[in-house]
C-alpha positions as CSV (number, residue, x, y, z in Angstrom):
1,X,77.7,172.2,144.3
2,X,79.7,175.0,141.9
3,X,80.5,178.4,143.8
4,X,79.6,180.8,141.7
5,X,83.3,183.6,141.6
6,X,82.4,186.6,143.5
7,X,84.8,188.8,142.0
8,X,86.1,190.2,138.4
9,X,89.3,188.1,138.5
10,X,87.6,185.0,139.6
11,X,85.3,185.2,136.8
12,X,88.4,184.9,135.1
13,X,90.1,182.3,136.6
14,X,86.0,180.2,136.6
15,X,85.7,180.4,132.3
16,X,89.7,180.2,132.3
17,X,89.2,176.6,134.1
18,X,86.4,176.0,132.2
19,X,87.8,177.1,129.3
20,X,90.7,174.2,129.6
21,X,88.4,171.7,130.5
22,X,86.3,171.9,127.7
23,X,89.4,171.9,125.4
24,X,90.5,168.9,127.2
25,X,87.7,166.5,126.6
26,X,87.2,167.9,123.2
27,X,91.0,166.5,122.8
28,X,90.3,163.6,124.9
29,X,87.3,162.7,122.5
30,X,89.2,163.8,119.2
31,X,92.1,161.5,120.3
32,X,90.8,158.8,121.2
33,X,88.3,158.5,117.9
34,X,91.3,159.3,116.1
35,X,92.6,155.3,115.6
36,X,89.1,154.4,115.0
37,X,88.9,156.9,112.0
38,X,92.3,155.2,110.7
39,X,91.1,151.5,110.6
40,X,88.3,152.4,108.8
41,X,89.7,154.6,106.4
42,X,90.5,150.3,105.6
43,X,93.2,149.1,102.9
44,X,94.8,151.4,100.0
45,X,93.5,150.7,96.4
46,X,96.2,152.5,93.6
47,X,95.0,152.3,89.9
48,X,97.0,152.3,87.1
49,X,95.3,153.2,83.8
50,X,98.2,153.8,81.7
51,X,98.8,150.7,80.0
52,X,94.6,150.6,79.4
53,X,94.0,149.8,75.6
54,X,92.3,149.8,72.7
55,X,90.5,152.5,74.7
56,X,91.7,155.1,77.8
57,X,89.9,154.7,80.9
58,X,88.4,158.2,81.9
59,X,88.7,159.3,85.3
60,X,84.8,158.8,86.4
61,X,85.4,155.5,85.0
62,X,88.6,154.7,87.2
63,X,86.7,156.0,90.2
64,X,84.4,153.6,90.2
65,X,86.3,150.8,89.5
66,X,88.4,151.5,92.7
67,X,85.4,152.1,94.6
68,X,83.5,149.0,93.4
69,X,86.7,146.8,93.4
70,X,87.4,148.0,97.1
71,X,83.6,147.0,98.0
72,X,83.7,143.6,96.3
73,X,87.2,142.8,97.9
74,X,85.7,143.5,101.7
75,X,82.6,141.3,100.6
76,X,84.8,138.8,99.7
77,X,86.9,139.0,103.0
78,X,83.7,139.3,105.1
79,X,82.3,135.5,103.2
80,X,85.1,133.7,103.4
81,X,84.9,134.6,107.5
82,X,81.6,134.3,107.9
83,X,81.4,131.6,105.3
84,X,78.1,132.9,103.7
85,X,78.4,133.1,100.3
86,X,75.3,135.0,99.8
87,X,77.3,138.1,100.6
88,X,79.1,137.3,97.3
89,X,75.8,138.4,95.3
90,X,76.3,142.3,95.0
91,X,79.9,142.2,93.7
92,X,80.7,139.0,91.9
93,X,79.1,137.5,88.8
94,X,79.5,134.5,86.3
95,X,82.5,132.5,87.1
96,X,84.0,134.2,90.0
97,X,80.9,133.8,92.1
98,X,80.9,130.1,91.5
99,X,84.6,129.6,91.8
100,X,84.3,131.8,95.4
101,X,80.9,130.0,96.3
102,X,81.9,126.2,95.9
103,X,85.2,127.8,98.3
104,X,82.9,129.1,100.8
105,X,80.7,125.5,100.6
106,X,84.2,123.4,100.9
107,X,85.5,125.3,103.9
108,X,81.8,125.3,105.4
109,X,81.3,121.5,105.2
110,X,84.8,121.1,106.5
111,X,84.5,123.4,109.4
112,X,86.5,125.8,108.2
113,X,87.2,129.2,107.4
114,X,89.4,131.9,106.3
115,X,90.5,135.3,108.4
116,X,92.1,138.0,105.8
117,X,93.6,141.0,107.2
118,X,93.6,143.4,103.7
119,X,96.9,145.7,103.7
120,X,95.9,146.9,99.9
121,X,96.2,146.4,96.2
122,X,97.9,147.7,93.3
123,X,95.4,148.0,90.2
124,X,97.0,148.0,86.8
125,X,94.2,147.8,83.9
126,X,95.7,146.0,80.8
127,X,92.4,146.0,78.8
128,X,89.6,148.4,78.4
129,X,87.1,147.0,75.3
130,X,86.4,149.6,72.9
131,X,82.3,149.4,73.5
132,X,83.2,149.9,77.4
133,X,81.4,146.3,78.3
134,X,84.6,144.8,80.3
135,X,87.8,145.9,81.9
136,X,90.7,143.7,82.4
137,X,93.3,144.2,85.3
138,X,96.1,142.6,87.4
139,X,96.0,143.0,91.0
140,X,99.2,142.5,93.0
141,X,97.1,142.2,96.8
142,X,98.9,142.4,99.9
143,X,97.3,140.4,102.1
144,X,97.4,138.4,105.7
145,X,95.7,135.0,105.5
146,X,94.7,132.9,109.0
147,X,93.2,129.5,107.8
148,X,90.9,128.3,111.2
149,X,89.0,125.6,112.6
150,X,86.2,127.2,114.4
151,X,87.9,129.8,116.4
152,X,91.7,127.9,116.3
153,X,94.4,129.4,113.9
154,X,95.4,126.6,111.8
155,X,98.5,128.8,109.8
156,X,98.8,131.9,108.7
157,X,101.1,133.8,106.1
158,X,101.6,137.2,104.9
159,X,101.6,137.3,100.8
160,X,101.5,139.5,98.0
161,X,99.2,137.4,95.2
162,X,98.6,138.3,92.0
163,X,95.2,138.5,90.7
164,X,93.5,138.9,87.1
165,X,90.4,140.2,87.1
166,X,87.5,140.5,84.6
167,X,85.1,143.4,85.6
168,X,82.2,144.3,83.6
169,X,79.5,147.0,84.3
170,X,76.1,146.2,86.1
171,X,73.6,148.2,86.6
172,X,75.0,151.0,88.4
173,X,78.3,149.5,89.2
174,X,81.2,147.2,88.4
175,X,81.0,143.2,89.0
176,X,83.5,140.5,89.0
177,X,83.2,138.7,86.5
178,X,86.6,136.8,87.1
179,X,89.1,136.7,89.6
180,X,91.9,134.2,89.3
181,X,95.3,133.6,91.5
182,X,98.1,133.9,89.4
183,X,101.4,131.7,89.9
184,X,104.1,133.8,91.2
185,X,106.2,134.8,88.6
């Protein structure tokens, strides 16, 4: 059971302690969320719109390509895992879903999977069509790959792959349309 201070300077010394403690956990708390609020801050995405032609790409525009590449990319990451490909569906389209789909099937029927640890991406659009109905980029991604057998690392290696990409607009966002590895130059 808490004394309660009997005197003016106790008082003091009582809310003084108190005072400290409460600061304490509140540091205690703020620290120890602090890594968690780092992770999922998750991978850097920097777009380039410079070289973008016939047409510029205005800055709502390059916003949502980010955010849309940034949310197809951790779709991609979590499917090859998890090996579902249905998790494809939101963010890929047309040839890239099948390309990434018969993937997902290939390492599924073999047991397989794929672990990617995404460090970021550098986003440089190259073509933006005059009508605003698709978006060419290149994607230099930095990446850590872990091929498994169930839960056993089979290899691993850290690359930077090069990417073009096809997106065009959906609904109320931005879909792959294509994604294809390209040889290192």
């Amino acid at each position: 059971m808490i004394s309660q201070p009997s005197d003016k300077h106790a008082d003091i010394r009582y809310l003084s302690l108190a005072a400290r403690a409460t600061i304490a956990l509140c540091l205690l708390f703020g620290i120890a969320s602090f890594p968690t609020a780092i992770h999922a801050a998750g991978p850097e995405y920097s777009l380039n719109t410079s070289s973008a032609s016939p047409r510029t790409v205005e800055d709502t525009t390059a916003a949502s390509i980010e955010r849309d590449y940034a949310h197809a990319w951790k779709s991609l990451v979590a499917a090859l895992e998890a090996n579902r490909a249905e998790l494809l569906t939101e963010n890929f389209t047309g040839t890239a879903r099948q390309r990434w789909q018969q993937a997902i099937d290939i390492q599924r029927q073999n047991g397989l999977s794929r672990r990617i640890v995404d460090h970021g991406h550098s986003l440089r659009v190259i073509f933006y069509s005059l009508d605003g109905s698709s978006l060419q980029l290149e994607d230099v991604a930095d990446l850590e790959i872990e091929y498994r057998d169930g839960g056993k690392v089979l290899s691993s290696e850290h690359i930077k792959s090069r990417y073009l990409v096809l997106l065009t607009p959906a609904e109320n966002s931005w879909k792959i349309r294509i994604l294809e590895e390209l040889p290192p130059s």
